[in-house]
N, C-alpha and C positions, 0 to 999 in steps of 0.2 A: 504494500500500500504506500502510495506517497503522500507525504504530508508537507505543503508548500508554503513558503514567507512570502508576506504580502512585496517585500524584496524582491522574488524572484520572478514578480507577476510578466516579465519582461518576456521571460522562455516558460513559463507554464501558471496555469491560472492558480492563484493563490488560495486557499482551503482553512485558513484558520486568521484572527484577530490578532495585531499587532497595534495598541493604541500606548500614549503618552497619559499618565496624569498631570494636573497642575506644574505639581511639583517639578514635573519632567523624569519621575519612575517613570516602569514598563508594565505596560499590562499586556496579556497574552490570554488565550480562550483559545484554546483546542472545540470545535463544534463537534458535537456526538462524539464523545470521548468514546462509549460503549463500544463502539465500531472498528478500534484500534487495539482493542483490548486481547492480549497474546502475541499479536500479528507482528511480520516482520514488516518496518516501516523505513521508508528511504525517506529522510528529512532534507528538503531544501532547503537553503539560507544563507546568504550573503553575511559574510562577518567582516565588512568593509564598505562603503562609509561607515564611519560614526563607529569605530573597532570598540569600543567599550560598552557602548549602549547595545551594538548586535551582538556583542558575544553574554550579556545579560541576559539579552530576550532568550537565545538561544540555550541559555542554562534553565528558563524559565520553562520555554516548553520540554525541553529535555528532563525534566521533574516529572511533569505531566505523565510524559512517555515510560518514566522507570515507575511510576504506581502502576501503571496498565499494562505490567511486564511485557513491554513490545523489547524487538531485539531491532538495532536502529544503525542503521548505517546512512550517515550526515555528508552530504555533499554543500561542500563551503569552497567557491571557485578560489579565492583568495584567505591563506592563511593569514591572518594580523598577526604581529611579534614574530615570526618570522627568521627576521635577522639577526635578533640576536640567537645564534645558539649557541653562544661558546660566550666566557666572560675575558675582558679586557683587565680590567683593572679590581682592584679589591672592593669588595660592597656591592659590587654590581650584582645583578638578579638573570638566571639564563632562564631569559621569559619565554623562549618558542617548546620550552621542556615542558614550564610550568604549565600552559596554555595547553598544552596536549594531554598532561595529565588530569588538567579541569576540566577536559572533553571526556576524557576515558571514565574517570569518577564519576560523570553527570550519566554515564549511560551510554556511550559512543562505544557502539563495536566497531565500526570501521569509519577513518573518518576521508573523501574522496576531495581532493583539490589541483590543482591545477600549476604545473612550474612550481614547486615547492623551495625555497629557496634555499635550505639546508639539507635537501638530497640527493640533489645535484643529477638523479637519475628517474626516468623513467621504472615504474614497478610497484611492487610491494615492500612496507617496510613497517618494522617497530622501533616508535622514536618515546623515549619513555616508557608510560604504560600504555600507549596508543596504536591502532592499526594504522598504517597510511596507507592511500594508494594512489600516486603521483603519477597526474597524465601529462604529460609533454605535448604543448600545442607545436615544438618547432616545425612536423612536418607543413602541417594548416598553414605555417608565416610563412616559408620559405614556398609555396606554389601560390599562397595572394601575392608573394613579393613577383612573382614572375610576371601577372597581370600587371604592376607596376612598371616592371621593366618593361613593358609590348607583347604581353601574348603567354601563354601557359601551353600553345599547340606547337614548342618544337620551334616558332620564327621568332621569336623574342630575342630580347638582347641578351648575354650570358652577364652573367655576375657573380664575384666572389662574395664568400658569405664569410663574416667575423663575427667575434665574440669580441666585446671590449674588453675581455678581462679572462683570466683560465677560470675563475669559478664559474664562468659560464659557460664554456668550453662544451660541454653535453647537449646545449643548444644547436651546436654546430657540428660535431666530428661525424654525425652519421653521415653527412651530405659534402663529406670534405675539407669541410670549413677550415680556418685558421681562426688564432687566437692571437689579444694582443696584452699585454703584461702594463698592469695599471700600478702607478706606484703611487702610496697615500702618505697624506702626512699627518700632525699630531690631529685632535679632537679638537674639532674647533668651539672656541671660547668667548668671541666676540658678544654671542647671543647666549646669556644664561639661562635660558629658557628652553634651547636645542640643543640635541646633542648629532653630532656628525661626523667624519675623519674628512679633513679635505682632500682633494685630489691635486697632487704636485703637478703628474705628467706622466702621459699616455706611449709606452713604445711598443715596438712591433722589429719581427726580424724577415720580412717579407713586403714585395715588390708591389704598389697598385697603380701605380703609373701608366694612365690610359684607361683602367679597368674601372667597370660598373661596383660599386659595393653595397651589400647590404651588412649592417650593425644590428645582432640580436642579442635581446639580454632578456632577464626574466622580467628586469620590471625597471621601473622609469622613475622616477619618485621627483628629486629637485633639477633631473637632469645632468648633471654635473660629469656623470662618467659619459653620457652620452654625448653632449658637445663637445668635450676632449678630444673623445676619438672622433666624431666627424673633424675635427680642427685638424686633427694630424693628418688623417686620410686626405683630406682637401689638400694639403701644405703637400705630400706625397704625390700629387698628380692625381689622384683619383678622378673618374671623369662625373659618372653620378654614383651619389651617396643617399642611398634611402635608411631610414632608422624603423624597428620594429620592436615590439614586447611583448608580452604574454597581460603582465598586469600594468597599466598606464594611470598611475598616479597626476603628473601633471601638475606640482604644485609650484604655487606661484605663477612666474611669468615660464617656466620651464617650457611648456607646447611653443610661447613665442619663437623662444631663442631658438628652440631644434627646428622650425619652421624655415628662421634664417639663414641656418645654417646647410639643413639637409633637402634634397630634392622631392620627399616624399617622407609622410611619417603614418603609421597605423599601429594600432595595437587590437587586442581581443577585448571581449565585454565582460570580461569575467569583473571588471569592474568598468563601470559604464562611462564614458567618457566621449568627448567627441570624435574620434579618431577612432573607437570602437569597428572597426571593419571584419576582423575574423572572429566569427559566431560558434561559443560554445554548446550553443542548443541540439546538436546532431549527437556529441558527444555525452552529453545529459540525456537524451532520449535511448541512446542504448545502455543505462546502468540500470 
């Protein structure tokens, strides 16, 4: 049985109440609870925008879901916290462990997302106390990229395909791709209110001079690796530079910049966005 967030109403109609109190709590109503009761159920729901408030809601009806012994495997296109899975510095918290164990506790047999940012691989996986099972959109980028370049039937333009960085490197190697080696610098401090490592500068040990490129990464957030590497690619000769993602944050002026910089930009709807062009719904309709 599926049971759908008024979130996900985008790729399939939505089946249960998601309202705000005053205050700005969460309220949640499962309709005809009865109907659920034993059953195995596949929960939609986006746990991005608003990372704190959905992963509430979603603890909320996941409550629901563990009185009515359903066995529930959760598709959340986008994990939140994420990034951090390893700690830096002392006192910090590795949130993407914690978050999965507050899935697994809440009732999560298996939980389904998309470009996982600390798997690095397409498959099955236990991270904590949690099931994963991480789909890779890179083949989905790399044939809309083609329509980008002129055509998907064979007359199109050729293009090489990069990773801006080896952690993303998985995005790329089934299709040949290359990587490029991003080197960071301290935690930036300007802003006490963010935390981030800045990026020094972007290198690479291979040739684009002349050549079409496409930049894939899983995900896009202030932009910062992402105009790097189109700056270098450009400064190399590169002839077009289109940029692609799985998850398109966008924050800030980021779409501007990569606008300026890149010949073409698209990402997937696993977080909705204007550039939203490769559709997870085909992918969702067969779990």
């Amino acid at each position: 049985m599926q049971l759908v967030s008024p979130n996900f109403a985008d790729i399939l109609p939505a089946n249960f109440e998601i309202k705000n109190f005053p205050d700005g709590d969460s309220y949640v109503r499962i309709l005809e609870p009865e109907k659920y009761k034993g059953q195995q159920v596949t929960f939609f729901h986006r746990l991005y925008p608003n990372q704190n408030d959905s992963i509430a809601q979603a603890l909320l009806v996941l409550s629901v879901l563990k009185k009515l012994k359903c066995e529930v495997t959760m598709v959340a296109p986008y994990l939140p916290y994420s990034r951090q899975d390893k700690t830096f510095h002392e006192g910090e918290a590795e949130s993407a462990k914690i978050i999965c164990n507050l899935l697994a506790g809440a009732g999560v047999k298996k939980l389904v997302t998309f470009d996982c940012h600390f798997l690095k691989k397409e498959g099955e996986f236990k991270y904590g106390k949690l099931n994963l099972r991480n789909i890779s959109l890179s083949k989905a980028i790399i044939e809309h990229a083609r329509e980008k370049f002129g055509g998907n039937d064979g007359t199109g333009t050729p293009f090489e395909i990069i990773s801006p960085d080896e952690g993303a490197n998985y995005l790329v190697e089934g299709a040949g791709g290359k990587s490029m080696k991003k080197v960071r610098g301290e935690y930036e401090t300007a802003n006490k209110d963010e935390a981030y490592r800045t990026i020094e500068s972007m290198e690479r040990n291979f040739e684009v001079s002349g050549k079409n490129v496409l930049i894939i990464d899983d995900m896009i957030s202030t932009g910062g690796t992402m105009v790097k590497a189109a700056e270098n690619l450009k400064k190399g000769g590169a002839k077009k530079v289109g940029c692609a993602t799985t998850h398109g944050f966008f924050l800030k002026d980021s779409l501007a910049r990569l606008r300026g910089m890149c010949d073409f930009i698209f990402a997937s709807d696993t977080i909705q966005n204007e550039v939203s062009e490769v559709k997870i719904g085909d992918f969702v309709a067969s779990l």
